[in-house]
N, C-alpha and C positions, 0 to 999 in steps of 0.2 A: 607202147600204148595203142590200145585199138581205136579205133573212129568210132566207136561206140561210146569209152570213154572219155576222147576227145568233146565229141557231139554234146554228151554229158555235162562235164565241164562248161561248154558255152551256153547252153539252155539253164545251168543253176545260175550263172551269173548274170542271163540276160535283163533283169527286172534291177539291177544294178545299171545298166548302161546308158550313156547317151543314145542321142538319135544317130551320130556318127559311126559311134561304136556296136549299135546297132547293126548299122548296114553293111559292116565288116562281118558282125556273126549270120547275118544271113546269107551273106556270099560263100562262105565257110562250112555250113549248115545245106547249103543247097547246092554247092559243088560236087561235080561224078567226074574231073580230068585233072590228070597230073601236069600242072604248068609250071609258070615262073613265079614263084609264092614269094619275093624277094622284098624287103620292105616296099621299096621305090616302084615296082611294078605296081602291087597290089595299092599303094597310097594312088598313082596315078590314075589305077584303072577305074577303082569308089570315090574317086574326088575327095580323099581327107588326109591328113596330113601322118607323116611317119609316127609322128608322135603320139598320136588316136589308135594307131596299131599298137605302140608299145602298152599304152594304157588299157589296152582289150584285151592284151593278155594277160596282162595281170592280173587285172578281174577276175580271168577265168584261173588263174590259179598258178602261174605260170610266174617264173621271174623275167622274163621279157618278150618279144617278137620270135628272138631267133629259136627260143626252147621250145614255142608253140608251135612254130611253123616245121620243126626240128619231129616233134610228135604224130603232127598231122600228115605230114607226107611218110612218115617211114612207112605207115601199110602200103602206099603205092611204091617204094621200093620193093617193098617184099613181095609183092605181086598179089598181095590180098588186101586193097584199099577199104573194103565195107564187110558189114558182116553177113555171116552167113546166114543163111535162110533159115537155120531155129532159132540162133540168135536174135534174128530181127522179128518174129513170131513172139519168141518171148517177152520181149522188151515192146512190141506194141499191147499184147496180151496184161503186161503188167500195169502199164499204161491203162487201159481200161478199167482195171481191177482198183485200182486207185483211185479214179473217178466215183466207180459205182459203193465204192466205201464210203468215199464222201460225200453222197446224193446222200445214202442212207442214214447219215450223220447230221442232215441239215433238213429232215423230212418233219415239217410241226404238223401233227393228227388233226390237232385243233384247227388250224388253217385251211389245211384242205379243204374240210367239212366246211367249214365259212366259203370259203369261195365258192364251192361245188354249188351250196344253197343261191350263192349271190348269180352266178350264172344258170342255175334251172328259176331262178325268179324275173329273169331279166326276157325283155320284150325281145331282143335281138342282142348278139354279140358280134364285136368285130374285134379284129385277131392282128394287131401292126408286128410289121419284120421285115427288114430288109436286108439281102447278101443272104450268109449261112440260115441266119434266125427266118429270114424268110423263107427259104425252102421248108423250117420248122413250122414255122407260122400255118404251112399250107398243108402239109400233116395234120397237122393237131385238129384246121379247121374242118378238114375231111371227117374225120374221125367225129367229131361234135356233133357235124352235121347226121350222121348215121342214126343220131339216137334220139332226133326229130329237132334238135336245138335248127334256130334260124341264126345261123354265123356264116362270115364272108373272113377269109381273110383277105390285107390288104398291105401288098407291098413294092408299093410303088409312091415315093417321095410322093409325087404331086396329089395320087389318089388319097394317101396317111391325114396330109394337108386339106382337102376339100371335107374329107368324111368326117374330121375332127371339128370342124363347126358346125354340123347337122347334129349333133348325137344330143342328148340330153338325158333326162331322168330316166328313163325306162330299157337305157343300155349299158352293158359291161362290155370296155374294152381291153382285150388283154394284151399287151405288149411285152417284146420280145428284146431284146438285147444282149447279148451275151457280156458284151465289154463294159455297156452302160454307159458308152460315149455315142450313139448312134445320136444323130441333130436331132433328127428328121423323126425319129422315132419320140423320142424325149418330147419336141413341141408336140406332137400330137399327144403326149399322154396327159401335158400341162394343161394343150387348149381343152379338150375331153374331160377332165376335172371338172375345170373353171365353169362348164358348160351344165355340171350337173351329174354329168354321166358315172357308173362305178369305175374306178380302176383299177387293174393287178398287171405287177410288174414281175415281168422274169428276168432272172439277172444273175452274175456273177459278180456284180460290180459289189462293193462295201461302201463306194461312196455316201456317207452321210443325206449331200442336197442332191443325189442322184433318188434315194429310195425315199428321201419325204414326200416325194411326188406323186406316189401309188397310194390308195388307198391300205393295199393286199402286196404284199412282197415274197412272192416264190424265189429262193437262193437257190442257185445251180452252182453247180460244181465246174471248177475249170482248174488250170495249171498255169504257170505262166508260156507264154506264146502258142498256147492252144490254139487260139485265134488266127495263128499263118495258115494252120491244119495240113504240116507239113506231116505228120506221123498219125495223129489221130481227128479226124474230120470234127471241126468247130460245132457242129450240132447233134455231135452226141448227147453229150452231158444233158443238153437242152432236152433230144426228146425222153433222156432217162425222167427228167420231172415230167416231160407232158405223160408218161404213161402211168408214172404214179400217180399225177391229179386223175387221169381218165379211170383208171380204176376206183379213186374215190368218189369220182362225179357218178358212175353208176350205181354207186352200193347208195347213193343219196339220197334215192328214190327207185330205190331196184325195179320192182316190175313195172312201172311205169319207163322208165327209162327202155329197160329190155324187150321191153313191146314193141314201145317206137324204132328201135335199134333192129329189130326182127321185120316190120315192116318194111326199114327201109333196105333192108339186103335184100328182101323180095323181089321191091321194086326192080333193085338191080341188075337181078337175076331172071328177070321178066314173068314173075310169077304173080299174082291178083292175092290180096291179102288173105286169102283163102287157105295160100300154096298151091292153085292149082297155073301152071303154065299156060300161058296169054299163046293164043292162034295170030300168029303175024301173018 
């Protein structure tokens, strides 16, 4: 068996695991050397017990320890531990493919156009994210801002927290989570509610009392343990929706939109709304 299928094997089963067993398939998962894979070693070395291993493999599909660890070491006997470089192309590549089917799958027309309007109506937008969703968050706010919208994003615990008791009726805040357990994120979308302001949630989460909380619920596509972003980085899925919304946010109010969006590449470009290039 290759460490492909190995690898396989532990990522179906992961969403099955304890937090113990867990930390076994990410040592396993994240390993590149050939050691001592011995029960007693590998119990001592994760701090959980021999018994936590027996149970990990069998989850993954295995009838005990010894048949898993029997699997995963043979490609380093053979002198080919991981796979080859199409192999690993294709199986990221199909990995993507599966996500961008499922965006496609979870895209409501109606929605978008609802949000698109709630956000070209709105005085100001502010954009929460923090970790992966935040590098997203500061995307999407870039891009918004292009098309004249006044948006900040804001991903920093303390600032999510200040901003979220200032906001009120005349702003949409869009939040970002991919797991839908982010704290920090979450109060800021409650207290912003409470306060008056729109909200729309991006999310992968299904949690029930996670998505009552949004006004607007954008579903993003994920897989289980996407979120290590050990093979395909946690904020794809994410910006595959922000670019579907941003195409619907322009077609909302096309040439208004695309005016503001034309002026401010000008700007950028250091050109005078003219087109004509600014004498520095």
């Amino acid at each position: 068996m290759e460490h492909s299928k190995v690898f396989s094997a532990i990522q179906a089963a992961y969403p099955k695991l304890t937090a113990a067993e867990r930390s076994v398939a990410d040592f396993f998962l994240q390993n590149r050397e050939r050691g001592d894979f011995s029960s007693k070693a590998v119990a001592a070395r994760l701090y959980v017990s021999e018994a936590s291993l027996s149970r990990f493999a069998q989850k993954c599909g295995f009838k005990g320890y010894r048949e898993f660890i029997y699997e995963y070491q043979r490609p380093f006997d053979e002198g080919s531990p991981f796979l080859s470089f199409s192999q690993v192309t294709k199986d990221v590549l199909a990995r993507y493919q599966q996500l961008l089917d499922s965006s496609s799958r979870l895209v409501d027309e109606g929605q978008m156009r609802r949000v698109s309007q709630m956000l070209a109506n709105s005085q100001r937008v502010y954009i929460y994210g923090m970790g992966s969703s935040g590098f997203a968050a500061r995307e999407f706010a870039l891009r918004l801002m292009r098309t004249g919208l006044l948006v900040e994003a804001i991903t920093d615990s303390h600032m999510i927290r200040m901003n979220a008791v200032l906001v009120d009726e005349t702003v949409t805040v869009v939040a970002i989570t991919l797991s839908g357990a982010t704290e920090e994120v979450l109060w800021g979308v409650r207290e912003a509610r409470r306060r008056g302001a729109r909200v729309v949630l991006m999310t992968a989460s299904q949690d029930p009392q996670v998505l009552a909380q949004a006004e607007e619920v954008l579903p993003v596509a994920s897989e289980e343990y996407l979120s290590a972003g050990l093979r395909i980085s946690p904020q794809f899925p994410i910006l595959v929706m922000t670019d579907l919304f941003f195409a619907y946010y322009l077609g909302s109010n096309e040439f208004f939109n695309r005016e503001r969006y034309q002026r401010t590449m000008q700007a950028m470009l250091g050109e005078d709304p003219k087109g004509r290039e600014r004498k520095g």
